[in-house]
Every structure is written in structure tokens, then in C-alpha cells.
C-alpha positions in Angstrom: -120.6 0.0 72.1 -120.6 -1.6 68.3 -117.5 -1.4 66.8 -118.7 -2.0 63.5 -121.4 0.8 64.2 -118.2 3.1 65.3 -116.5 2.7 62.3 -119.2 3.4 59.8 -119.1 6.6 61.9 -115.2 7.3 61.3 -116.7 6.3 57.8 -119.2 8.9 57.8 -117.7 12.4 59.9 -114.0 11.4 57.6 -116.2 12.2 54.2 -118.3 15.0 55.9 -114.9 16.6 57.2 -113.5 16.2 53.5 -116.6 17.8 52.1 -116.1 21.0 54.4 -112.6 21.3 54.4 -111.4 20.0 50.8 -107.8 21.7 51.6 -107.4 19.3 54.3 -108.6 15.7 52.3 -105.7 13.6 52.4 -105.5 14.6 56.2 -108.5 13.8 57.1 -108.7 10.4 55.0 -105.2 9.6 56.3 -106.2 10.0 59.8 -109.7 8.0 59.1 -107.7 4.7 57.6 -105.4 4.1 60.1 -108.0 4.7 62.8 -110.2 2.4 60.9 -107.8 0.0 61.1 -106.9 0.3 64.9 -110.5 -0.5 64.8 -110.5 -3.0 62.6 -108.0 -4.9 64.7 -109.5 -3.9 68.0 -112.7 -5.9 66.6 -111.2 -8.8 65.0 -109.1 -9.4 68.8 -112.5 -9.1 70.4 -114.1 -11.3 68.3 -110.9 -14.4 68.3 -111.7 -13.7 72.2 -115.5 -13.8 72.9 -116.2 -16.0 69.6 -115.5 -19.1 71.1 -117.0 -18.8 75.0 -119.4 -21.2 75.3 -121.5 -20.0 77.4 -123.1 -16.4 75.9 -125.1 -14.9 78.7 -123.7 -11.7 80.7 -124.8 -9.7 83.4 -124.4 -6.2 82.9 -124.3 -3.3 85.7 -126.4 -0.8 83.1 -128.4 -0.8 79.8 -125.5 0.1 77.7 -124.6 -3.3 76.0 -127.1 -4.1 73.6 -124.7 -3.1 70.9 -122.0 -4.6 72.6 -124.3 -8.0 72.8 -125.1 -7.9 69.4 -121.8 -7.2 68.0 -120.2 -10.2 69.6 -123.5 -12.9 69.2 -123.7 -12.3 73.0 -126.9 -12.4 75.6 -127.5 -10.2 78.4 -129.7 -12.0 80.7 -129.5 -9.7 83.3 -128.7 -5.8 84.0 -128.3 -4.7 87.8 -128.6 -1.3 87.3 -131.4 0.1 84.7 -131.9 3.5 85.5 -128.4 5.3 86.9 -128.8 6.0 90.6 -131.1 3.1 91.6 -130.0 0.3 93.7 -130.0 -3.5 93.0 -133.0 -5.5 94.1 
């Protein structure tokens, strides 16, 4: 749910991949940069959006978000669902 986190792992399998399969290299680093840049942009949009909110806090339906929360210097002060198939209080 980081996108920083995602890309140091489009960082990481794009060198692995080119370690096992030195035929395909450019391919492989090809495909990494532009996807690295999708991200890139996909982050910086995020954070022109969420940067400025003023209020921080969400409510989120399950534990998933931490990274998400972190990424974007956001605050979950509440989850409604911790566990996947239990109801709301």
C-alpha cells in the first residue's frame, strides 16, 4: 500500500530478472523505468492531493493502511473491520 515501498520492489525483481536472464537486460530495465515512472507520477499526484488536507485522520474498513498512512503523513484513528469476516461493533 506504499508506493515508495512498491517501487524499490520494481527496483529490486528488475535487477534479479536481469541477473537470471542477462539475454533479456535492456527488456527487462526498459520495462522497470517506465513503470517506475508511472509510479513515480502516480505518487507525486497522490501526494499534490492528500498533502494539503488538513485534517489527517481516516477510518479505514481493514488493517491494510499502515503503509498507505505512513506514505502520505496520514492517521488512521479508526479500522471497522480488523479481522476479515467480523462485524462492526
Amino acid at each position: 500500500m506504499s508506493v515508495t515501498y512498491s517501487m524499490q520492489q520494481v527496483k529490486n525483481i528488475t535487477a534479479r530478472l536481469c541477473e537470471l536472464d542477462p539475454a533479456h537486460e535492456n527488456e527487462y530495465k526498459k520495462n522497470g523505468f517506465e513503470y517506475l515512472n508511472s509510479l513515480t507520477t502516480l505518487r507525486d499526484d497522490m501526494h499534490m492531493a492528500l498533502d494539503l488536507l488538513q485534517n489527517k485522520d481516516i477510518v479505514t474498513f481493514h488493517e491494510a493502511f499502515p503503509y498507505f498512512a505512513k506514505e502520505f503523513d496520514l492517521n488512521v484513528a479508526a479500522v471497522i473491520e480488523r479481522e476479515p469476516g467480523t462485524e462492526p461493533t
